[in-house]
N, C-alpha and C positions, 0 to 999 in steps of 0.2 A: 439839745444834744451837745455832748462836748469830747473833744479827742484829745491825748496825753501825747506828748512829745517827750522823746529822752535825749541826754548826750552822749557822743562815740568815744572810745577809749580812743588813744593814743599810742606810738608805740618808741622809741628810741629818739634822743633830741640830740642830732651836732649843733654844738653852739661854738661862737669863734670870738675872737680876742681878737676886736680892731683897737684903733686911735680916736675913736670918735669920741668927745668930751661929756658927760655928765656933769662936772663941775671941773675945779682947774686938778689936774695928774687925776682925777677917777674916771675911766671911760668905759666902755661898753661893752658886753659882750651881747651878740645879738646869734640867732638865728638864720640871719640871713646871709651870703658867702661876701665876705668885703671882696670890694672892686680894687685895694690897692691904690699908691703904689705902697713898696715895703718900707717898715717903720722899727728901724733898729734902736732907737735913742733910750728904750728901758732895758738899764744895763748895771752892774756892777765891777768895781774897781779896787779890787784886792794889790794890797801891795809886798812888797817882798819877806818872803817868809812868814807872812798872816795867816793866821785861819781865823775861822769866825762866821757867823750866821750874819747873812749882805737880807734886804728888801728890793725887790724885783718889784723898783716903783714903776708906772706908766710915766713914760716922758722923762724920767729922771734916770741919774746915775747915781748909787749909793757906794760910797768908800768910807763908812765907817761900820765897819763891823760887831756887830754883838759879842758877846763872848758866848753865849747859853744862848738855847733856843726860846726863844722871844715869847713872852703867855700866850694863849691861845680863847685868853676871856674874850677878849674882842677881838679884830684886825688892827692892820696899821691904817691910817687914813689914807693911803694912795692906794687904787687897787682897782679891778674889773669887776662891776657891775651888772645883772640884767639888763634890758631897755626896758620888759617885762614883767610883768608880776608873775607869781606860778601857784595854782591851787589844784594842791591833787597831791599822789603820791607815785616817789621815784621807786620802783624797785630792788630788792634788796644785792642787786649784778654790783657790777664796774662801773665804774668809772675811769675815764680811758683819756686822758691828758696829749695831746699831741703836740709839742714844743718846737719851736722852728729855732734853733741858736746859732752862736758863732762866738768863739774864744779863741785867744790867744794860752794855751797853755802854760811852757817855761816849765812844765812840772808837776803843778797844779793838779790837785785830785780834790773832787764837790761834787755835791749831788743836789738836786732838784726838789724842794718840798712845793707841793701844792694844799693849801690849806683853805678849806669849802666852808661857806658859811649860808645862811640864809637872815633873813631883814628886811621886817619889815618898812624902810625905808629906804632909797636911793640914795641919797645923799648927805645920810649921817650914820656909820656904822656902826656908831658908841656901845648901842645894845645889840649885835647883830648876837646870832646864837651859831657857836663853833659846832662843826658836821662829822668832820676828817681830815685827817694827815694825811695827803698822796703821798709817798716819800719814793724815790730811783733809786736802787740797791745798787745803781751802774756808777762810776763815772762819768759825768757829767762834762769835764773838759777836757774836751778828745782834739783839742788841736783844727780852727776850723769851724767851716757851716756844718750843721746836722738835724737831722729832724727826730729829737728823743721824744720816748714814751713814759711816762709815767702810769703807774695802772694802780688801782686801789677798790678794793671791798667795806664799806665800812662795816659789813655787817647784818645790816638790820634796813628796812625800807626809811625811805626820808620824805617828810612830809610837811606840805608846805601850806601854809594859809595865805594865800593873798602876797605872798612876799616875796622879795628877789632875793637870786641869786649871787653869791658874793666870790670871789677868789683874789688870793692872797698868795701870792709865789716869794721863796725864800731861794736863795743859794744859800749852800751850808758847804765850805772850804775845809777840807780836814785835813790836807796836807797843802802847807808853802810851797810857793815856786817863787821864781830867779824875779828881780825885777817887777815890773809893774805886769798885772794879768786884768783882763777886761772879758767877761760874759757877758753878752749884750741875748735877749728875746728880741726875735724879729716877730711880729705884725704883720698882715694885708701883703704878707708875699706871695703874690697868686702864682708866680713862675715855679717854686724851690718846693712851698709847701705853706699850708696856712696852720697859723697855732689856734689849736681848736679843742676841745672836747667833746667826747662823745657819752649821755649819760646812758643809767638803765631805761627800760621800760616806763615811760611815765602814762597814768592812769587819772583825768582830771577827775576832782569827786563832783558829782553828778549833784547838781542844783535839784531844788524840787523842781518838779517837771512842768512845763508851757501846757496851761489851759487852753486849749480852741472852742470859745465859744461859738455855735450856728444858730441863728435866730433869722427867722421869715413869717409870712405869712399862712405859712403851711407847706406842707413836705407831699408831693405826687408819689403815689404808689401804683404808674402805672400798670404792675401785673393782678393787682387784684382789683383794678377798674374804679378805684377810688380816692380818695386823699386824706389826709387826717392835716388836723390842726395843731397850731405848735402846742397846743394846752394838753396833745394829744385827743381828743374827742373826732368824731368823725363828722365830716360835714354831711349833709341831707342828700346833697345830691355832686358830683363830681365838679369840681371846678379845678381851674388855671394856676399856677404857684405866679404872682408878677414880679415878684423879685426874694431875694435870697441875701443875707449880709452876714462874712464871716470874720470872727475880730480873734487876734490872736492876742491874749493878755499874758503877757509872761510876768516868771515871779520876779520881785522886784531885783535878786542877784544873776539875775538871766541878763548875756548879753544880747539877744534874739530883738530889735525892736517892734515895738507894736504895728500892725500894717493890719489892712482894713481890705477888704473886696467885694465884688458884687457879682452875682450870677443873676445873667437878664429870663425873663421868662419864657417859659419854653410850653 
């Protein structure tokens, strides 16, 4: 005899943007609420009368500005990563960017690109494959801490084999200010607000299904006063089942481990 197992859908994933290292400036975005404390040191440093497209590296400050919006073949090498791999698919909704920041303005008018990638590899993004532009229609340097939104549609569902999750934040300066201007993302501020996002509906795809194999000595069918054998045939005359062994073999891309039990005779 053998019974089929399936796997449950999923439904919306916050994931959060700490400090916790993958390699040196790539760190983590994980699933689970960082405990803090807050981490403002990925910032950029726009100087008097600049514009230009800044990298919102982890742990760094960037003051040299691009002129044009940066390719989008690959990422930059600093950036937030999964901790996780992810195989299934994202729904074709929002994604919902939630920014924790703090600027000095002087003047200063920017806005917030967040650019989503997937990759199969943690820690080399060379070939990751570009997703979306989140991009904030708002004003981004408001003078001050704030918790901005980013929101974005790409469209069409997103779909992942095995691979992580990548993001890539730009500041884009489009009007100078007075003096030096600093835009710093804050991290693991649990007091203020945590930069986080929120994605669609994610739907893991469903492995071939876990075999339960049951094998014994024979199966009691005590309502019809008899028993059958596991070959199915009937025995002569009514006897005892003395034990029972149930093995669960999953397929081999199953994470479900193998485990083994016994049912004693009854």
């Amino acid at each position: 005899m053998s019974l089929l197992t399936s796997s449950p859908a999923f439904a919306q994933k916050t994931i959060y943007f700490t400090n916790s290292a993958v390699t040196t400036n790539v760190w983590k975005l994980s699933e689970t609420s960082p405990a803090g404390p807050a981490d403002s040191t990925s910032s950029v440093s726009n100087g008097s009368n600049t514009t230009g497209w800044y990298h919102v590296d982890p742990g760094l400050s960037d003051n040299s500005a691009d002129a044009s919006e940066p390719s989008h073949t690959s990422p930059h090498a600093t950036l937030w990563v999964s901790e996780n791999t992810y195989n299934g698919i994202f729904d074709s909704g929002n994604w919902v960017f939630t920014l924790r920041k703090t600027d000095n303005k002087s003047g200063r008018v920017g806005k917030a690109h967040v650019n989503l990638y997937r990759s199969s590899s943690q820690t080399d993004q060379t070939s990751a494959t570009f997703l979306v532009d989140c991009t904030n229609s708002n004003d981004d340097w408001t003078g001050g801490a704030a918790n901005i939104t980013v929101t974005c549609a790409p469209g069409a569902s997103i779909t992942l084999t095995n691979e992580y999750l990548v993001v890539h934040i730009f500041n884009q300066v489009t009007t100078g200010g007075s003096g030096s201007g600093t835009w710093s993302l804050t991290v693991e501020d649990t007091t203020n607000g945590l930069s986080r996002f929120t994605t669609p509906s994610f739907t893991p795809t469903t492995p071939a299904r876990n075999r339960v194999i049951i094998s014994g000595l024979g199966t009691r069918d005590s309502e019809f006063g008899k028993e059958r054998s596991a070959g199915g045939g009937d025995f002569a005359e009514p006897k005892r089942l003395t034990t029972a062994r149930f093995a669960l073999i999953p397929n081999p891309e199953s994470r479900v481990p193998n485990f083994q039990f016994r049912i004693s005779s009854f």
